[in-house]
matplotlib code that plots the C-alpha trace (Angstrom):
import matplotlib.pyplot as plt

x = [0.0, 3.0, 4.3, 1.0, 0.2, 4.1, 3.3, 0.1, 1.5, 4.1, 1.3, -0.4, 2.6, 4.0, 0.5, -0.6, 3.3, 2.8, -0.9, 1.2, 3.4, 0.6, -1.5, 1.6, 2.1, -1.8, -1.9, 1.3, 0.8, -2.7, -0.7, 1.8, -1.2, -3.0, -2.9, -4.3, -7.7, -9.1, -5.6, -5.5, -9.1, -7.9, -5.2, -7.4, -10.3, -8.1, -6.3, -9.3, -10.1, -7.1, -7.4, -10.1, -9.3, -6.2, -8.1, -10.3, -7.0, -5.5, -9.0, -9.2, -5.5, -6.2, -9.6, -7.5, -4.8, -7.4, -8.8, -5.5, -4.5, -8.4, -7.4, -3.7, -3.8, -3.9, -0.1, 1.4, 4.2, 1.7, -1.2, 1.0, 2.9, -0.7, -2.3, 0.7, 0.6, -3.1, -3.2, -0.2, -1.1, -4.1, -1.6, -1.3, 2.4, 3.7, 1.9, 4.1, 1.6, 2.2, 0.3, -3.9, -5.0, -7.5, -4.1, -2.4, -5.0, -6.2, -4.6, -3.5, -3.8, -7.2, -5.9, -3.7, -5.7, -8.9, -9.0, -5.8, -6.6, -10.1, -9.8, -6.7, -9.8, -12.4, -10.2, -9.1, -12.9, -13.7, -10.9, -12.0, -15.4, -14.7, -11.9, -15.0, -17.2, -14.7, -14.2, -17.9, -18.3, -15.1, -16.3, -19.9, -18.3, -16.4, -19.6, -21.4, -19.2, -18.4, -22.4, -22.2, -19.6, -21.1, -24.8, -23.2, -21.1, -24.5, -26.5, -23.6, -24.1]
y = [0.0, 2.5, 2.0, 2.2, 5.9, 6.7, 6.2, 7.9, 10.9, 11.4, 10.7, 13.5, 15.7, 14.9, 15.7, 18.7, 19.8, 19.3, 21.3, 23.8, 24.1, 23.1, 26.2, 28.5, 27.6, 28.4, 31.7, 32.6, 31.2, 33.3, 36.3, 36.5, 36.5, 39.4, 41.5, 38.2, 37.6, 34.4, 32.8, 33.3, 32.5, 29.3, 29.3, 29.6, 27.1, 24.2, 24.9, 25.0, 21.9, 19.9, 21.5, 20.4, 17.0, 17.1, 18.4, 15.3, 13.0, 15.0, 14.8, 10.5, 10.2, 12.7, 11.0, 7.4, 9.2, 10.2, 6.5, 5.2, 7.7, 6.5, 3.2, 3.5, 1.5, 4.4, 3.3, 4.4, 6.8, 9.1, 8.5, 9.9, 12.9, 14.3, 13.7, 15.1, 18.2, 18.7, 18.7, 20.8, 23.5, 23.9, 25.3, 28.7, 28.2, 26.1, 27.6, 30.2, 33.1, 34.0, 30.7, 30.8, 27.7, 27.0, 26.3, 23.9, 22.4, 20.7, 18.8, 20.6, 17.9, 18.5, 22.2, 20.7, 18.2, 19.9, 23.5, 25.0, 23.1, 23.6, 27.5, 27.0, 25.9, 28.3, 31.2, 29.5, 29.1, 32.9, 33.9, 32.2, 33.2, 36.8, 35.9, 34.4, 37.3, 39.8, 38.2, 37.2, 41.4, 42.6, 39.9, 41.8, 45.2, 43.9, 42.5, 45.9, 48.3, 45.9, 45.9, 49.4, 50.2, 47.6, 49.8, 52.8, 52.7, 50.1, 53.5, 55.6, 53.8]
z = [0.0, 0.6, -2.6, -4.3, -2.1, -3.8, -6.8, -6.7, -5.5, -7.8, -10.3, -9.5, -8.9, -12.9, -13.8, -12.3, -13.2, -16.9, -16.2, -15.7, -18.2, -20.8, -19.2, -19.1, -22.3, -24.1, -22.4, -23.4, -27.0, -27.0, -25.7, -28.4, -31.1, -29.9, -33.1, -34.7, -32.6, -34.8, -33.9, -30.3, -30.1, -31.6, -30.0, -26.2, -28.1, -27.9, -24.9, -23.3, -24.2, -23.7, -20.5, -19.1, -20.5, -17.9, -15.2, -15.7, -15.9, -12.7, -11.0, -11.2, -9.9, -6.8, -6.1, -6.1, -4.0, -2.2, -1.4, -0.9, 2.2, 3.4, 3.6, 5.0, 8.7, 11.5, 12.5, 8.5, 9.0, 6.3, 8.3, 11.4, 10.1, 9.1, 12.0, 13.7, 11.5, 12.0, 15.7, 16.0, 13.8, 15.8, 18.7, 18.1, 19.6, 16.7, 14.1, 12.3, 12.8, 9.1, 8.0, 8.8, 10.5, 7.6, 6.0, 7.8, 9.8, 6.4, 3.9, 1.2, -1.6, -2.9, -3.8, -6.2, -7.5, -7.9, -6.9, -8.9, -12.6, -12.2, -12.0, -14.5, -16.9, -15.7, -16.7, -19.9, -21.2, -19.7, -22.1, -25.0, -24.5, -24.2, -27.3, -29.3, -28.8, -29.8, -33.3, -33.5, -32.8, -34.9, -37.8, -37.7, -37.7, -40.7, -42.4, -41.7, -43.0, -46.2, -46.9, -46.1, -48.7, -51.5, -50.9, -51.5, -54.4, -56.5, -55.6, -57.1, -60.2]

ax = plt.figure().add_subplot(projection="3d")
ax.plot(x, y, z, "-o")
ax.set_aspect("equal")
plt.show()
């Protein structure tokens, strides 16, 4: 069981590492094309996508991390350090008093498996949302003034 919670957890770090770098990347990437909106709508489109295709991937291996630390025995060296880490940081002694207790008195893996790549996606779709209505507006604008031009130079004639 230790070596399946080990590998777990570095399944979940390698994961939510290359959400990262795959997030840092699509912003970046739809950064760069700003004077071109259709590409970094594309660009934010399918990044959005793959992304929340991670966040599925990085959501299974937490929730079988998860089941793993629920089913360690009570005497597991993981199952003490966190108990030891929760009861402690409820002393106001030990506690660095830079760190809130809602910090340290939970576990902090469920930030990283759910919390961080879920509003990693939530921002990516806002972006390609707002992305999608700008060129859906500036492709309008486009259409208007076009037709507007074509009306005026047939009634020239």
């Amino acid at each position: 069981m230790s070596q399946e919670r080990e590998h777990m957890e570095n399944l979940v770090n390698q994961r939510f590492n290359f959400f990262l770098i795959f997030f840092s990347l699509v912003v970046g990437g739809a950064a760069t094309c700003l004077k071109f909106p259709l590409v970094a709508t594309t660009i934010l489109g399918i990044g959005t996508i793959i992304s929340w295709l991670l966040w599925a991937s990085i959501a299974r291996a937490q929730f079988k991390l998860d089941t793993v630390f629920k089913s360690l025995p009570k005497q597991h060296p993981a199952s003490l350090i966190d108990l030891e880490v929760r009861f402690r940081s409820l002393d106001n002694q030990e506690r660095p008093r830079w760190v809130p207790k809602c910090f340290v008195s939970k576990s902090q893996r469920k930030l990283i498996g759910y919390t961080i790549p879920r509003t990693c996606c939530l921002v990516l779709t806002c972006a390609f949302v707002f992305a999608f209505c700008y060129c859906l507006c500036n492709y309008r604008i486009n259409l208007d003034i076009c037709n507007y031009y074509h009306v005026e130079r047939s009634l020239r004639r």
